[in-house]
C-alpha angles and dihedrals in degrees: 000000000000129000116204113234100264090053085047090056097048090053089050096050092045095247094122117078130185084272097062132110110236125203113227121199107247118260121354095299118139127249115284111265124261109260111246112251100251108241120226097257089185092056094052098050098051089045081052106044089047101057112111121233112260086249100045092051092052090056091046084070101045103119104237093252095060090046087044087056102046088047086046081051112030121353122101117206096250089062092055091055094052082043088057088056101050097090142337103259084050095042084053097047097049092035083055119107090230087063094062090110099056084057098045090045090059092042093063092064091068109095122226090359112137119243109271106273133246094253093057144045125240093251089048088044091048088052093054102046092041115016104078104189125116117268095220109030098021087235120147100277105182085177119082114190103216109205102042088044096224138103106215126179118241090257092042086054087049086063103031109045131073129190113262082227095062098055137092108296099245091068101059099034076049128065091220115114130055105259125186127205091220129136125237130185083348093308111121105189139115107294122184124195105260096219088053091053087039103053078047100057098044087053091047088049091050101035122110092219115035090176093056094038085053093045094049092045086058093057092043095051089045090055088041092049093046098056091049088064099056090044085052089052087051093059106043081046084057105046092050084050094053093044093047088050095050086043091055087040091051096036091049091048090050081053087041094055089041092056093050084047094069091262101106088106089057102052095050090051085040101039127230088248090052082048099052088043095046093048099038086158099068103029126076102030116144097232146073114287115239131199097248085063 
């Protein structure tokens, strides 16, 4: 025979006597089952979703002058940057001001690029040589537009852009915003970002001395628009020296081909350079070289 749990509990407490009536559980069916404590499922994801990856809290306690020697050493400015997203403690540490020098350390193994300028930091200046993701969307952008120091997709251009000659008058008849010649939905003409005229506008409006604030954004666009242009020449330097290196690797694996086919004889009488002149449509080409070649 089966009490039911109440019964069970007076029993228990000494409230039931002989006299007293006790409440059985029907049948021969067992006592109902205790309820599952019900676990915070809020608490445990957070503390899941916080905890660091083993290797990403290794790196968080790195002193700065071991992490300064391995970037000096090893590290390119791109890998800091996916460093820098691996985890808050280590977004923090490399986001911090102290941490200038690691940046600037990695950015010195990069061959030809300019010094960081006055008008960004060394982790901003690292995002827009070497992240190439769109400001506005997050979509592959390969194109950085210098001056404005931005990458925006085509349709992020089409909403953030506005024509210089559209603008106040005192942006166009003053040198004093980042413009790009660029074409948009078929219109080649002068834009300027609109957040950019517009946090410009809102500081000439609200400036004491317009001529002085004019005169100081001059000199600030001029810095800003010389540096572009090296950054531009880096870039073009770096792209001829990317597509030399891929024509010699593709030229040297045709010679190389030649050479496992039985020809080899007849490229050293011939000459490679008599070869690559006498078969201008294979050779220097600035990609791989395929079989079917």
């Amino acid at each position: 025979m089966v009490l039911t749990r109440s019964a069970a509990k007076k029993i228990a407490l000494g409230q039931v006597t002989e006299d007293t009536p006790v409440e059985h559980a029907p049948g021969n069916c067992a006592p109902p089952a205790k309820k599952r404590r019900r676990k915070d499922t809020a608490t445990s994801k957070k503390q899941r979703g916080g905890k660091p990856l083993p290797l990403a809290g290794e790196a968080c306690r790195l002193n700065l002058d071991v992490l300064f020697l391995i970037a000096a050493a090893y590290i390119h400015p791109i890998d800091l940057l996916n460093l820098a997203r691996t985890c808050k403690s280590l977004r923090q540490l490399l986001m911090d001001r102290s941490s200038a020098f690691v940046w600037k350390a990695a950015r010195r193994q990069v061959n030809g690029l300019p010094d960081c300028p006055a008008d960004l930091t060394e982790h901003e200046y690292a995002n827009l040589v070497f992240y190439a993701r769109c400001y506005g969307c997050d979509q592959y952008t390969k194109t950085v537009l210098w001056e404005m120091r931005r990458r925006y997709c085509p349709d992020c251009r089409i909403k953030r852009f506005c024509a210089l000659s559209s603008c106040h008058e005192v942006v166009p008849r003053n040198n004093v915003l980042a413009r790009e010649h660029i074409t948009i939905e078929g219109e080649t003409t002068i834009w300027v970002d609109k957040e950019q005229m517009e946090s410009f506008m809102h500081q000439y409006t609200h400036s004491s001395d317009e001529k002085q604030f004019l005169k100081d954004k001059r000199e600030q666009h001029g810095m800003i628009s010389m540096h572009a242009r090296l950054c531009e020449k880096w870039r073009r330097d770096k792209t001829s020296e990317r597509k030399v290196d891929l024509n010699g690797e593709h030229d040297n694996s045709i010679l190389e081909r030649l050479k496992q086919l039985g020809y080899e004889s007849e490229v050293a009488s011939f000459r490679p350079q008599r070869v690559q002149l006498s078969c201008k449509s294979v050779f220097g080409k600035s990609r791989p070289h395929r079989d079917k070649d």
